[in-house]
C-alpha positions as CSV (number, residue, x, y, z in Angstrom):
1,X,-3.3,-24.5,-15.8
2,X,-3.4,-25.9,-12.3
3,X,-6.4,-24.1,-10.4
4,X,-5.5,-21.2,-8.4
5,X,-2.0,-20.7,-10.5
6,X,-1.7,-17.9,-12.4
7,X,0.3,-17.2,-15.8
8,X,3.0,-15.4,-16.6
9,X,1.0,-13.6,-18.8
10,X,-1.7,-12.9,-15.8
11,X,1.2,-11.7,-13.4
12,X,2.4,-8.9,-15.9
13,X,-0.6,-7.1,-15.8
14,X,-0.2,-6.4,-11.6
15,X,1.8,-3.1,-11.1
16,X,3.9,-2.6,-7.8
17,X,5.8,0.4,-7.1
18,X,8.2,2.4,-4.5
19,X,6.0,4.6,-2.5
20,X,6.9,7.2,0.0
21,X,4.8,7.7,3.3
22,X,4.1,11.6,3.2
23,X,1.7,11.6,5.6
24,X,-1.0,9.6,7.4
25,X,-3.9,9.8,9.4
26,X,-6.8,8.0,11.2
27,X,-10.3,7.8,9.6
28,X,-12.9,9.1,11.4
29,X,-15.4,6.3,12.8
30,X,-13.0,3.5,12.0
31,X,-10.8,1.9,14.4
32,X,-8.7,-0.4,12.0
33,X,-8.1,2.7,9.0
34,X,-5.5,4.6,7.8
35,X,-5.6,6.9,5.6
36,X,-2.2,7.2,3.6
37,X,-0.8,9.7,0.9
38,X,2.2,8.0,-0.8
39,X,4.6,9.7,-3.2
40,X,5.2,7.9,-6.4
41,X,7.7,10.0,-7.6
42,X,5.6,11.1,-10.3
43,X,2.4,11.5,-8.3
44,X,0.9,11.2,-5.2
45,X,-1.9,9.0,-4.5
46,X,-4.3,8.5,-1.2
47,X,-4.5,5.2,-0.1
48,X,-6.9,3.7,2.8
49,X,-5.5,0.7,4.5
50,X,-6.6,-1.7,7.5
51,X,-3.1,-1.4,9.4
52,X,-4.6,1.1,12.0
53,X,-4.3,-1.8,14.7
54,X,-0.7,-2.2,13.5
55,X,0.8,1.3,13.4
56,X,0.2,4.8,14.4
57,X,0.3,7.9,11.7
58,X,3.5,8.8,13.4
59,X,5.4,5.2,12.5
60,X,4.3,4.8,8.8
61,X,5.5,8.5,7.8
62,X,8.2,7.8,6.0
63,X,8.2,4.8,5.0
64,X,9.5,3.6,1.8
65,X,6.5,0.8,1.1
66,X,5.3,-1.4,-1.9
67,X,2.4,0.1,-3.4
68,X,0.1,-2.5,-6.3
69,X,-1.2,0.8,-8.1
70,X,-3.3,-0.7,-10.7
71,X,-6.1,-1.6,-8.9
72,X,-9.7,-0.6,-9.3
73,X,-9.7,2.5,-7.3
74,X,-12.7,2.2,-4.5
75,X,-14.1,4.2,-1.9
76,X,-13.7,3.2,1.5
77,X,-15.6,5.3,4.0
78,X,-15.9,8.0,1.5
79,X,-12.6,8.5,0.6
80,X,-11.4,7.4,-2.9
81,X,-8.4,4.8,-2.4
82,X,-6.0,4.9,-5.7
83,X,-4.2,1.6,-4.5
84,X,-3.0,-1.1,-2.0
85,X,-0.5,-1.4,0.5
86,X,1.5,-5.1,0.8
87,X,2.0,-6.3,4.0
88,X,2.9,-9.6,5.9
89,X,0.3,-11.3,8.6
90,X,0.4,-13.6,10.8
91,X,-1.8,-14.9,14.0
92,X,-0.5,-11.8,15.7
93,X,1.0,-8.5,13.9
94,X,0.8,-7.5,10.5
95,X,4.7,-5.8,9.1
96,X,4.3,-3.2,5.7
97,X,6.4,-4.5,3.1
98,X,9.4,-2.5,2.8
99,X,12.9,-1.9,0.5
100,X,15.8,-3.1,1.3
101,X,18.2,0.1,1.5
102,X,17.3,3.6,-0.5
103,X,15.5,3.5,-4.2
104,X,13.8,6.5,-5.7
105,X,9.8,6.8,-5.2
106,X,8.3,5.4,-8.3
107,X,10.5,2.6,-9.1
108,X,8.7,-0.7,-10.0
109,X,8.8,-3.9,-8.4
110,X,9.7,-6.7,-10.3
């Protein structure tokens, strides 16, 4: 396998799912975080995520984003993060990926 190509195989493992932005707020003593809870339709999860320099608490409520929610879970400045936000980036702004019209919290990406 080509380096830095992943299998099939590999791929399948990754989850992504349909979360909900129930609510959001800043993390004390750091400038770029956001802590997130997102409904997965069958649970809710807390999610801290560098897009603090990208979006108030106020925007991201709401939000219908993709969650990858097999990760490691890992505290980040004390606060145990079940998950990743996907976003975009370029030189200048960073854009949450988001659904394209209305899908039920929970549903997998594939």
């Amino acid at each position: 396998v080509e380096e830095g190509v992943v299998s099939i195989e590999d791929f399948a493992k990754l989850k992504f799912r349909v979360g909900q932005v129930i609510e959001a707020e800043k993390v004390p003593k750091a400038d770029k975080l956001l802590k997130l809870t997102v409904d997965l339709g069958d649970e809710k999860r807390t999610i801290v995520s560098g897009i603090a320099q990208f979006y108030t608490p106020e925007e991201i409520v709401g939000k219908k984003i993709i969650v990858f929610t097999n990760l490691k879970p890992r505290k980040i400045f004390g606060i145990e993060s079940k998950g990743m936000v996907l976003a975009a980036k370029d030189d200048k702004t960073l854009r949450l990926l988001t659904v394209d019209g209305d899908i039920e919290n929970g549903s997998y990406v594939s």
